[in-house]
ROTIBA-986710 format. One record per residue (C-alpha): residue in three letters; x, y, z. Coordinates in steps of 0.5 Angstrom, whole numbers. Layout:
// residues N
<pt 'ALA', <X, Y, Z>>
...
END
This chain:
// residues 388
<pt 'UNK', <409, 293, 104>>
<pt 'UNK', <404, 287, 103>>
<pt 'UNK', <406, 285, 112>>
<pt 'UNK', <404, 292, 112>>
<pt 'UNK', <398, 294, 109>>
<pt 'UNK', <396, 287, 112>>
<pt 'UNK', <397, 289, 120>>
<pt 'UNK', <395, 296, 118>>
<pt 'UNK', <388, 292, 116>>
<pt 'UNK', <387, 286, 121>>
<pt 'UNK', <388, 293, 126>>
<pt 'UNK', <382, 296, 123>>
<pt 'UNK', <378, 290, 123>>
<pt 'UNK', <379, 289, 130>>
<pt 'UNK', <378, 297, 132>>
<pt 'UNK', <371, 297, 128>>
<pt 'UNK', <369, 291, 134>>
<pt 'UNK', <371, 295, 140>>
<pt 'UNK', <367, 298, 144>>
<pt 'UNK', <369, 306, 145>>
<pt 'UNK', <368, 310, 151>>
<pt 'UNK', <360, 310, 150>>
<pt 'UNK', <359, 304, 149>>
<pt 'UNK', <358, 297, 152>>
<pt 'UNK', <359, 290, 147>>
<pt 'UNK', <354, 284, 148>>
<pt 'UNK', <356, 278, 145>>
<pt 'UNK', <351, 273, 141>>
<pt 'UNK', <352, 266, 142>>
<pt 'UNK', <347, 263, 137>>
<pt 'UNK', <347, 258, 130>>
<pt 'UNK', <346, 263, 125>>
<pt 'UNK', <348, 258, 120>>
<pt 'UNK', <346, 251, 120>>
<pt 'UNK', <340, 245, 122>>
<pt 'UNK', <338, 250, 128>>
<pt 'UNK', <338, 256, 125>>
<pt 'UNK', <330, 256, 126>>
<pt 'UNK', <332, 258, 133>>
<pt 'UNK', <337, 261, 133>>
<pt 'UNK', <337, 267, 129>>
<pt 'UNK', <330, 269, 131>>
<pt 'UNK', <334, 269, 138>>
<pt 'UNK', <340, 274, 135>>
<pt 'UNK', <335, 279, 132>>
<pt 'UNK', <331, 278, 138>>
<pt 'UNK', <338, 281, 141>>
<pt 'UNK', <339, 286, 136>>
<pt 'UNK', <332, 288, 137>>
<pt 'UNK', <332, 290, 142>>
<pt 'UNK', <338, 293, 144>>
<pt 'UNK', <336, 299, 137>>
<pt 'UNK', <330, 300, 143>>
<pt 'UNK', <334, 301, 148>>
<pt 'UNK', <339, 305, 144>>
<pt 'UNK', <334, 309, 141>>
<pt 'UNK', <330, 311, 149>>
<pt 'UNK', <337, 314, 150>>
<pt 'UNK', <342, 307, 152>>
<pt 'UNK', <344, 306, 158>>
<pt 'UNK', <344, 311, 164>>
<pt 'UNK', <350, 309, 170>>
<pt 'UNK', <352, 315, 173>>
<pt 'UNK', <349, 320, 169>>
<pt 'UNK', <352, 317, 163>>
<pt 'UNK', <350, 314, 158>>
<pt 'UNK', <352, 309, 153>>
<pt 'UNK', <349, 305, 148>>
<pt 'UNK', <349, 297, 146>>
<pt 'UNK', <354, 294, 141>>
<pt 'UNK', <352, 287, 139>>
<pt 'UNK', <357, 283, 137>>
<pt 'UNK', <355, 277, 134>>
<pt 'UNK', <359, 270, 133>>
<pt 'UNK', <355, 263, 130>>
<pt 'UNK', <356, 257, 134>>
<pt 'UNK', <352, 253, 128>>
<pt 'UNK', <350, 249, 134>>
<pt 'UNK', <356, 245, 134>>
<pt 'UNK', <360, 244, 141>>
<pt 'UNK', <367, 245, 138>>
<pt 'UNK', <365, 252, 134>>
<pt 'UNK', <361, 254, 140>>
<pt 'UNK', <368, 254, 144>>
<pt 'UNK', <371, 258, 137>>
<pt 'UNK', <365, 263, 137>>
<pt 'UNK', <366, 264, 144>>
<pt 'UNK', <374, 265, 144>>
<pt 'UNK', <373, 271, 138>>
<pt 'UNK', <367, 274, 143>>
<pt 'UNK', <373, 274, 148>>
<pt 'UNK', <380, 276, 143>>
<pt 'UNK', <373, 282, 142>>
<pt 'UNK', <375, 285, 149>>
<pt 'UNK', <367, 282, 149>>
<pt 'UNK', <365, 281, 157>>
<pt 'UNK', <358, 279, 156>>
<pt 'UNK', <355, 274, 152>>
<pt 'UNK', <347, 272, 151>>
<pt 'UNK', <347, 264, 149>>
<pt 'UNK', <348, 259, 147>>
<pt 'UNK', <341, 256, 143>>
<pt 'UNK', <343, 248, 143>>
<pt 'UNK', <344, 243, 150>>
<pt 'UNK', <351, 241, 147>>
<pt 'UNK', <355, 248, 146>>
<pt 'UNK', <352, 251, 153>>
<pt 'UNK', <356, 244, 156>>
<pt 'UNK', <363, 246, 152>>
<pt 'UNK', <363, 254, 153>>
<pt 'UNK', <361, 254, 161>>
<pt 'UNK', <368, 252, 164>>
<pt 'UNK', <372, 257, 159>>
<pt 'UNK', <366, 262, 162>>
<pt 'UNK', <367, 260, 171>>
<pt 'UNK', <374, 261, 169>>
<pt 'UNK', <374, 268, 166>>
<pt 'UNK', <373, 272, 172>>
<pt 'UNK', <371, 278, 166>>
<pt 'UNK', <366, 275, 163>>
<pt 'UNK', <358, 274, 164>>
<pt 'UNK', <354, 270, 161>>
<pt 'UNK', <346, 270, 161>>
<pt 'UNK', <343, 264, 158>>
<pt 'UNK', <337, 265, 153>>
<pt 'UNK', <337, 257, 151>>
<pt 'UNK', <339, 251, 153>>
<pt 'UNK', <336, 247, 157>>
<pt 'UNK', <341, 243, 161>>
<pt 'UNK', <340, 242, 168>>
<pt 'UNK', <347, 245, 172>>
<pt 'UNK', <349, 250, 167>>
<pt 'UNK', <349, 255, 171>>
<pt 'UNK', <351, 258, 178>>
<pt 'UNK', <349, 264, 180>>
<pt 'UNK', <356, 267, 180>>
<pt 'UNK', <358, 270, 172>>
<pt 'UNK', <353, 264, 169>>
<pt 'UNK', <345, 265, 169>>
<pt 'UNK', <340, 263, 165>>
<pt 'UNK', <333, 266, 163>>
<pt 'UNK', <330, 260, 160>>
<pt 'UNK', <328, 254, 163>>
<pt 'UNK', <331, 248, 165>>
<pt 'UNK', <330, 241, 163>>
<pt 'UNK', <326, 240, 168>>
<pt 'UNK', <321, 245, 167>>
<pt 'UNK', <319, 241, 161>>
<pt 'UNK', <319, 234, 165>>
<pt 'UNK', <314, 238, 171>>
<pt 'UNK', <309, 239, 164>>
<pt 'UNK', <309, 232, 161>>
<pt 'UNK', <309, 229, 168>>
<pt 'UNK', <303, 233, 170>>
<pt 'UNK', <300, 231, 163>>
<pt 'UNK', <301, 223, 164>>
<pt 'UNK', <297, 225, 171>>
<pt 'UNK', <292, 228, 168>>
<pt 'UNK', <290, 223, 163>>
<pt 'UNK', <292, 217, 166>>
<pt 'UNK', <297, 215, 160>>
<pt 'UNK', <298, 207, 161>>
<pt 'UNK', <304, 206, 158>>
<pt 'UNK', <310, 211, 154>>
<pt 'UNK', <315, 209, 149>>
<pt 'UNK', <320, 215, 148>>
<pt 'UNK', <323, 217, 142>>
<pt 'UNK', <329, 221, 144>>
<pt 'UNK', <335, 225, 141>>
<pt 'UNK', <340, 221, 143>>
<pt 'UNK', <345, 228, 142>>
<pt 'UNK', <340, 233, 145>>
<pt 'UNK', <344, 233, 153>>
<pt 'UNK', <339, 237, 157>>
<pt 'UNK', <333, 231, 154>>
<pt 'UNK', <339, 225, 155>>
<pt 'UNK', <341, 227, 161>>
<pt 'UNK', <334, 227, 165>>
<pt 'UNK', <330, 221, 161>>
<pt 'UNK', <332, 216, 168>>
<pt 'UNK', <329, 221, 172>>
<pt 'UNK', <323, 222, 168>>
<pt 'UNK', <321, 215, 167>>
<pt 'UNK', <321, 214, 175>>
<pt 'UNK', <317, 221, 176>>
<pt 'UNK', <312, 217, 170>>
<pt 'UNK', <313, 209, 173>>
<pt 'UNK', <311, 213, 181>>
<pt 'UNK', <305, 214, 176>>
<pt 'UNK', <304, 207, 174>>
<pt 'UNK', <306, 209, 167>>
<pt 'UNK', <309, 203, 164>>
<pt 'UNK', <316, 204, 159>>
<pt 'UNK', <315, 199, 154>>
<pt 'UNK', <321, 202, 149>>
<pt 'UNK', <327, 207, 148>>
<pt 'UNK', <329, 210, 142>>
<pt 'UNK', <334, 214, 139>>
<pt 'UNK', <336, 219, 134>>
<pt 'UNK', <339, 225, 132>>
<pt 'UNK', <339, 232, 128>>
<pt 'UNK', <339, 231, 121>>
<pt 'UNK', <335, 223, 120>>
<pt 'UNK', <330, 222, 115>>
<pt 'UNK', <328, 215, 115>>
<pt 'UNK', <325, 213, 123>>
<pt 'UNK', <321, 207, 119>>
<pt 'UNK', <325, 201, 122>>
<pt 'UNK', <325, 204, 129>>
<pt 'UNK', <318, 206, 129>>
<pt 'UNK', <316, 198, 126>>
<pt 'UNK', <320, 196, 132>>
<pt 'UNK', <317, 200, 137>>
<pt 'UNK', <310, 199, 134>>
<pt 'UNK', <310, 192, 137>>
<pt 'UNK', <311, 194, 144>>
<pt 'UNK', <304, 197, 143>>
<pt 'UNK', <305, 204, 147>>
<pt 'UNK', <299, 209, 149>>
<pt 'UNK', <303, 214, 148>>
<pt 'UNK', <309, 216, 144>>
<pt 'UNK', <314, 221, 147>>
<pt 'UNK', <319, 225, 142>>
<pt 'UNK', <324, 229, 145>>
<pt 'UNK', <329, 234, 141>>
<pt 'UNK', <326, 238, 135>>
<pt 'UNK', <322, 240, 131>>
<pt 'UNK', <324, 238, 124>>
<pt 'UNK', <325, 231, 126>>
<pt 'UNK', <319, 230, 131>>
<pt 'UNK', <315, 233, 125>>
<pt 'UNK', <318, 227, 120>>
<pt 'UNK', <318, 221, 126>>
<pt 'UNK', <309, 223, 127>>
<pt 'UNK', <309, 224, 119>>
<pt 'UNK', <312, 216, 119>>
<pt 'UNK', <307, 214, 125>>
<pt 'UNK', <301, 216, 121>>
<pt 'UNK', <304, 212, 115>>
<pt 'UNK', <305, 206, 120>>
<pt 'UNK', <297, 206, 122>>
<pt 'UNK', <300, 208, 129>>
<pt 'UNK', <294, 209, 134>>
<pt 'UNK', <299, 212, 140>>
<pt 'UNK', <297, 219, 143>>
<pt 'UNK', <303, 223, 140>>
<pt 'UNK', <307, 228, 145>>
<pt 'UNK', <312, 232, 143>>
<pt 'UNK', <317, 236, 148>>
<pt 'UNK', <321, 242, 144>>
<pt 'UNK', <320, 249, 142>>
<pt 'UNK', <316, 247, 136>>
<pt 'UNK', <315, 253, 131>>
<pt 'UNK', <309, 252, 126>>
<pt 'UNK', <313, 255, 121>>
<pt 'UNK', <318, 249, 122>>
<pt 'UNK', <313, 244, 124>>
<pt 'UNK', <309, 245, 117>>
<pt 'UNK', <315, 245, 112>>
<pt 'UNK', <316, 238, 114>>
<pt 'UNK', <308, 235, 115>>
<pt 'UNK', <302, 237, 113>>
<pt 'UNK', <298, 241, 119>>
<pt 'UNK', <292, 235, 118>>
<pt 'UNK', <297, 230, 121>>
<pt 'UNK', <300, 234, 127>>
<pt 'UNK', <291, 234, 129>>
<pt 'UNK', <292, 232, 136>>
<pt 'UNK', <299, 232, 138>>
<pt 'UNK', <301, 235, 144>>
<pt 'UNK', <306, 239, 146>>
<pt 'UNK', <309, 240, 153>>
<pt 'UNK', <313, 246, 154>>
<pt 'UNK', <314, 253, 157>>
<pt 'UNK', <309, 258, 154>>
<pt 'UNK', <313, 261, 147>>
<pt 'UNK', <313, 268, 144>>
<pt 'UNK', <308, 266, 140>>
<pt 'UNK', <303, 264, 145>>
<pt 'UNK', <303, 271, 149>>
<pt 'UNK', <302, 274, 143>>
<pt 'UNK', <295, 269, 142>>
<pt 'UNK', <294, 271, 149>>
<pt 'UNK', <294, 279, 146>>
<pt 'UNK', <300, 281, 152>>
<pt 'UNK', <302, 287, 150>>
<pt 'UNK', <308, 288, 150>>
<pt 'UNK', <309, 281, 146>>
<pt 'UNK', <305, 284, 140>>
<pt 'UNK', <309, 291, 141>>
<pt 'UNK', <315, 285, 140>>
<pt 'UNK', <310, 282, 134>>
<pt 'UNK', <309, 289, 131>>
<pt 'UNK', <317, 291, 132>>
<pt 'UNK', <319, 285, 130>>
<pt 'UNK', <315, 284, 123>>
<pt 'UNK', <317, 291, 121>>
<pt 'UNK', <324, 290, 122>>
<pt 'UNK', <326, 283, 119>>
<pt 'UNK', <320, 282, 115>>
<pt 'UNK', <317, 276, 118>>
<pt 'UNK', <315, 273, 124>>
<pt 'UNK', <319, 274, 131>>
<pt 'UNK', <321, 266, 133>>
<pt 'UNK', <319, 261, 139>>
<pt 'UNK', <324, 263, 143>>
<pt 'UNK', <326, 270, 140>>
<pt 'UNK', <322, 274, 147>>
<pt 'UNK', <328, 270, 151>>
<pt 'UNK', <333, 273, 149>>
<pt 'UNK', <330, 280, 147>>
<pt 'UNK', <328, 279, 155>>
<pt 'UNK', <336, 278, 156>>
<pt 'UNK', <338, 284, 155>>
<pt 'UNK', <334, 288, 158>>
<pt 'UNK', <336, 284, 164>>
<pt 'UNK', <343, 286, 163>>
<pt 'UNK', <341, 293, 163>>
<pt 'UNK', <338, 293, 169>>
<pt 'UNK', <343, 290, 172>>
<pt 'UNK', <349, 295, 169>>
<pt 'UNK', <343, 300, 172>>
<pt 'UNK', <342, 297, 179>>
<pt 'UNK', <350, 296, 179>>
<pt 'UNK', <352, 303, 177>>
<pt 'UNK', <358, 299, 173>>
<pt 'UNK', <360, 296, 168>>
<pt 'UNK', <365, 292, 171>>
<pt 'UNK', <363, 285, 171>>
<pt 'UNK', <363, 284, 179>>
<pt 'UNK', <358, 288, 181>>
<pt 'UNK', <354, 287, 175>>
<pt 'UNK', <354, 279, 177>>
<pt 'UNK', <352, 281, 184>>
<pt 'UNK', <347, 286, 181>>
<pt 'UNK', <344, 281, 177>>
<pt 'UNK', <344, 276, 184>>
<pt 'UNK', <339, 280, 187>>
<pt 'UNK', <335, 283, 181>>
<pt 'UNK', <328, 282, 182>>
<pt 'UNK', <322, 281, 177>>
<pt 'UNK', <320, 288, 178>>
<pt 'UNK', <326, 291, 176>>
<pt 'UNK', <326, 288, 169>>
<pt 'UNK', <319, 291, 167>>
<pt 'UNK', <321, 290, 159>>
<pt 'UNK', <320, 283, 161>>
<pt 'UNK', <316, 279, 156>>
<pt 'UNK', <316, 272, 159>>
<pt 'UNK', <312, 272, 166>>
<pt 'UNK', <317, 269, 171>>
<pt 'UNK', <315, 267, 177>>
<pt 'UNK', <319, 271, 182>>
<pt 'UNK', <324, 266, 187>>
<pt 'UNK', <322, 269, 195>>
<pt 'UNK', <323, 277, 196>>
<pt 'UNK', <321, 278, 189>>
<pt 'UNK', <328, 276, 186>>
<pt 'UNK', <328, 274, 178>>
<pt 'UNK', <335, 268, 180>>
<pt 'UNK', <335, 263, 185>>
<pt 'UNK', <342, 263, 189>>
<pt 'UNK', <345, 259, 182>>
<pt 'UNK', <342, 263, 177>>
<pt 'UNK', <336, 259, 174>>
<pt 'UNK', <330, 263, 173>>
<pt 'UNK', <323, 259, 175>>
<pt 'UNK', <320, 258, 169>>
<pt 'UNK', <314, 252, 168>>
<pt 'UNK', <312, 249, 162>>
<pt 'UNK', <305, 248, 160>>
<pt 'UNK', <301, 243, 155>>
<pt 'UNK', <298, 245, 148>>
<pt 'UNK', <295, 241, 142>>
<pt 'UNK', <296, 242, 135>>
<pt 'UNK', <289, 245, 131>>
<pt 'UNK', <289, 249, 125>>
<pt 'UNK', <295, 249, 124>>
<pt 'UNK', <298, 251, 130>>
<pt 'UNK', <299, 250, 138>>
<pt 'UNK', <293, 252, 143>>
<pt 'UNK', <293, 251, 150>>
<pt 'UNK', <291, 245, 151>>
<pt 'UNK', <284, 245, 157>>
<pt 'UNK', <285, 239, 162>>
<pt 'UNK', <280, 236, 168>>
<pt 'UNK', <285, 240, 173>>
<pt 'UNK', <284, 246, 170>>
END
């Protein structure tokens, strides 16, 4: 009796994730729990904010048919090994569209179980790694690494920096992977390396690394990985009597950044990195301030750094159901392939278009390029420079 009443209910269980007739299932890979969930849930709600608008303009439209968005979503925690469990569940769903994951090191660990499942499309709202996706069943809607480093050389240019230490997450994949790459764009500049340190999510204590870097006598000090951290390492270099030009590297919400530091200590820091949802709405771009507003009403505080990727994901996924006329992950892939900037007109963040208007190159990426912003009054503003 008891293996009966169980079945019975692991049966409704799985009924009550499984799309009907009318409806298609997106999955939501972020870390709803755990040391980035500063990121990772404003993406998610971003994910359902947006498919409760779509539902509510009428879903979906194939063939005259329409079908409304079941999101399904699964925590990652930011964790490799959970992220490859979050995707599984996704899957044992009957789950064949994924949006995420947020963090460099899961994106790495899903992308083989997804190339090889041939029903599966994956839109990833971000992690920056390079060569994560491959214009097949794997596209990103954020930017690469590299777009972040096209900023920060920009900036070294700019400025003329003479030197740079680097303070780099040593378990941030995207940022370790590309570190050799960006010091030879900066030693082509004549900018000397005098240092590279290392740490990771979670430390508190930068004191001896910083006493040791301070020897070096860098320009520059450049910290790569995220906020909560970054905040501390600039908090403890202030302490230090550390005169170096501080530059960040991250997607840095205020909010994070100020439960950390006071805001008069982050004055003058800058920041390298794509324009945020923050930024349009300082920008007064109507469609972000609509995301703002909508936002706010709905979860009762501000929409997160990220939160206009993944809100953009999944109108990029409808218009691909629409231009497919399918919901077969074959044609939708091929739809995709060829979606232009146009198509996605909900589109918050401003792609720039590849030739003939596309929104993906031939492997998926989309071309999205950073820019640099100072911290004053207690958030970041575009930062004005000589080629500007």
């Amino acid at each position: 009796m008891k293996f009966t009443h169980l079945a019975t209910a692991l049966s409704i269980a799985l009924l009550s994730t499984a799309a009907s007739a009318d409806e298609v299932l997106i999955g939501d890979l972020h870390p709803i729990t755990g040391p980035a969930t500063y990121y990772g849930l404003p993406e998610s709600n971003g994910i359902k904010l947006a498919a409760e608008q779509i539902n509510a303009a009428g879903g979906i439209s194939i063939g005259g048919k329409s079908y409304q968005i079941k999101v399904v979503t699964e925590d990652t925690q930011g964790n490799p090994t959970t992220g490859v469990a979050a995707l599984r569940k996704l899957v044992n769903q009957n789950v064949h569209y994924v949006i995420g994951p947020l963090s460099s090191g899961v994106a790495p660990a899903l992308k083989p179980i997804i190339e090889r499942n041939a029903d599966m499309t994956q839109i990833i709202d971000g992690a920056i790694t390079e060569n994560l996706t491959n214009g097949r069943n794997v596209f990103r809607n954020q930017a690469t690494v590299n777009g972040y480093n096209v900023s920060v050389v920009a900036l070294f240019k700019d400025k003329k920096f003479p030197s740079v230490a680097f303070m780099t997450d040593r378990f941030h994949a995207g940022f370790m992977g590309s570190q050799k790459q960006l010091i030879s764009d900066l030693e082509a500049l004549g900018t000397k390396i005098t240092d590279e340190k290392y740490y990771k999510l979670n430390d508190t204590d930068f004191s001896a690394t910083l006493t040791s870097l301070k020897s070096t006598n860098p320009a520059v000090i450049l910290v790569r990985g995220y906020p909560a951290e970054a905040a501390l390492i600039v908090k403890q270099i202030r302490q230090l009597g550390l005169s170096s030009q501080i530059v960040w590297e991250m997607v840095s919400p205020p909010s994070t950044v100020l439960k950390n530091i006071p805001s008069d200590q982050m004055n003058g820091v800058l920041n390298c990195v794509p324009p945020t949802t923050e930024d349009y709405v300082h920008l007064k771009d109507e469609k972000a301030l609509a995301l703002d507003k909508a936002y706010r009403a709905k979860f009762n505080t501000a929409p997160g750094e990220l939160t206009a990727l993944s809100f953009d994901a999944v109108h990029i996924l409808k218009a691909a159901f629409e231009k497919a006329g399918s919901l077969e992950n074959a044609a939708v892939n091929k739809a995709l392939s060829g979606l232009k900037v146009a198509d996605v007109s909900a589109a918050i963040t401003r792609y720039t278009p590849y030739a003939d208007g596309k929104l993906f190159d031939s492997q998926g990426q989309v071309d999205l390029r950073g820019a640099c912003g100072v911290w004053k009054n207690d958030t970041w503003n575009p930062l004005q420079t000589a080629s500007q």
